[in-house]
C-alpha positions as CSV (number, residue, x, y, z in Angstrom):
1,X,0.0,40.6,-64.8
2,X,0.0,43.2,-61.9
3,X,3.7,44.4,-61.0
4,X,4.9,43.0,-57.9
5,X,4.9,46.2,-56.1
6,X,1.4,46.8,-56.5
7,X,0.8,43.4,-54.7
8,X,2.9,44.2,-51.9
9,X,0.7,47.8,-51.6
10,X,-2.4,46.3,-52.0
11,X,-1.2,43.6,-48.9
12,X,0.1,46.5,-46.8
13,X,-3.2,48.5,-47.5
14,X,-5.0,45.2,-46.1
15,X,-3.2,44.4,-43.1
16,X,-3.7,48.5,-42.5
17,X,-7.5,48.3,-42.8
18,X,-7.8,45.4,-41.1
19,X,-5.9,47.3,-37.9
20,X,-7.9,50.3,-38.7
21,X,-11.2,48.8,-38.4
22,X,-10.7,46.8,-35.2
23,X,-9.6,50.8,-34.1
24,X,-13.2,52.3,-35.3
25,X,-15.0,48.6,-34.0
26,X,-13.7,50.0,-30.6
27,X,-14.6,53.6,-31.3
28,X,-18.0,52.7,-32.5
29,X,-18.8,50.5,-29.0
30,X,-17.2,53.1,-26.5
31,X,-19.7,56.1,-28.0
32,X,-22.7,53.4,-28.1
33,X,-22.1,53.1,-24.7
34,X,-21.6,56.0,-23.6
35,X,-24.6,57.5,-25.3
36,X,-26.7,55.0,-23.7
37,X,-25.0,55.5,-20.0
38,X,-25.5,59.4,-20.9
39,X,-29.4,59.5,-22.5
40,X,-30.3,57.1,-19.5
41,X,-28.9,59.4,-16.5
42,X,-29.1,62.9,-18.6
43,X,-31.4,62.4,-21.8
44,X,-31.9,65.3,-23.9
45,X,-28.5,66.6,-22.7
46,X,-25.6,68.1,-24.4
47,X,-23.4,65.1,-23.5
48,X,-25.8,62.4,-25.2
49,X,-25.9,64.8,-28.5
50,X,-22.2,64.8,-28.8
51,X,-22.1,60.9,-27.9
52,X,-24.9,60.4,-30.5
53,X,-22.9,62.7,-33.1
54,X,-19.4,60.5,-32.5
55,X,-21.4,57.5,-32.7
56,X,-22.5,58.7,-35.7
57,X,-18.8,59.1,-37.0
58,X,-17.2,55.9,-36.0
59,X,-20.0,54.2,-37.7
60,X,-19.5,56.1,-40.7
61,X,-15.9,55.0,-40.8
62,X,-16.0,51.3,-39.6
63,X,-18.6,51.0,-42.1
64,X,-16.6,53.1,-45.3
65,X,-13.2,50.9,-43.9
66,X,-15.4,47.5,-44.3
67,X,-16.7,48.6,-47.4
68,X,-13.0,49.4,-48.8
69,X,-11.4,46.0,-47.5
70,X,-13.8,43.8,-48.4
71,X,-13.5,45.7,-51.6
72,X,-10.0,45.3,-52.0
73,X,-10.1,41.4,-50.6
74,X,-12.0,40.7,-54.0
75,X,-10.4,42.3,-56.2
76,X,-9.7,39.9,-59.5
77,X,-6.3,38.2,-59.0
78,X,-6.2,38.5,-55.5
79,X,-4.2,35.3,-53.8
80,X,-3.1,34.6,-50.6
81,X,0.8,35.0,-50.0
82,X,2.7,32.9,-47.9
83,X,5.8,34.5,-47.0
84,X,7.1,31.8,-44.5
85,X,9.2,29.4,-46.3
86,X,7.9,26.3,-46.6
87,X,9.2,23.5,-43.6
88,X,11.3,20.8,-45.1
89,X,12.4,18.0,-43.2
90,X,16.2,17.8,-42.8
91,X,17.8,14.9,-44.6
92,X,21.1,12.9,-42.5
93,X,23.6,12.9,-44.7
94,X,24.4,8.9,-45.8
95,X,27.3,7.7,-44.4
């Protein structure tokens, strides 16, 4: 049985990746679009290179970020943890 710190990292490093790839999701459509604004109006250019070559990157990392979470959300033992305590429905004292 893992030790209960290791589950709380391993939930930590999921809510993280999760955060990180909506980041690199957002990186990865800003340079596709600017690479296509940029080879439409100046292609060949300097500018659509560099767009090209950040594209390039954020796709790299969205890709190695989904690759690590999904990674980590099957990993043997894995269970969902429910931190809320669970509703109960107060009882009137009998009188």
């Amino acid at each position: 049985m893992a030790p209960k710190t290791e589950h709380l990292t391993s939930l930590r490093a999921v809510r993280q990746l999760r955060r990180t790839r909506v980041f690199y999701t957002a990186g990865v459509l800003l340079w596709a679009a600017t690479a296509l604004r940029t080879g439409w109006t100046q292609p060949g250019s300097r500018q659509m290179w560099v767009s090209l070559l950040f594209l390039v990157v954020f796709t790299g990392l969205l890709a190695a970020t989904s690759l690590w979470l999904h990674r980590l959300q099957a990993a043997p033992g894995h269970k969902p943890v429910h931190h809320a305590a669970p509703r109960r429905r107060a009882i009137a004292p009998a009188t």
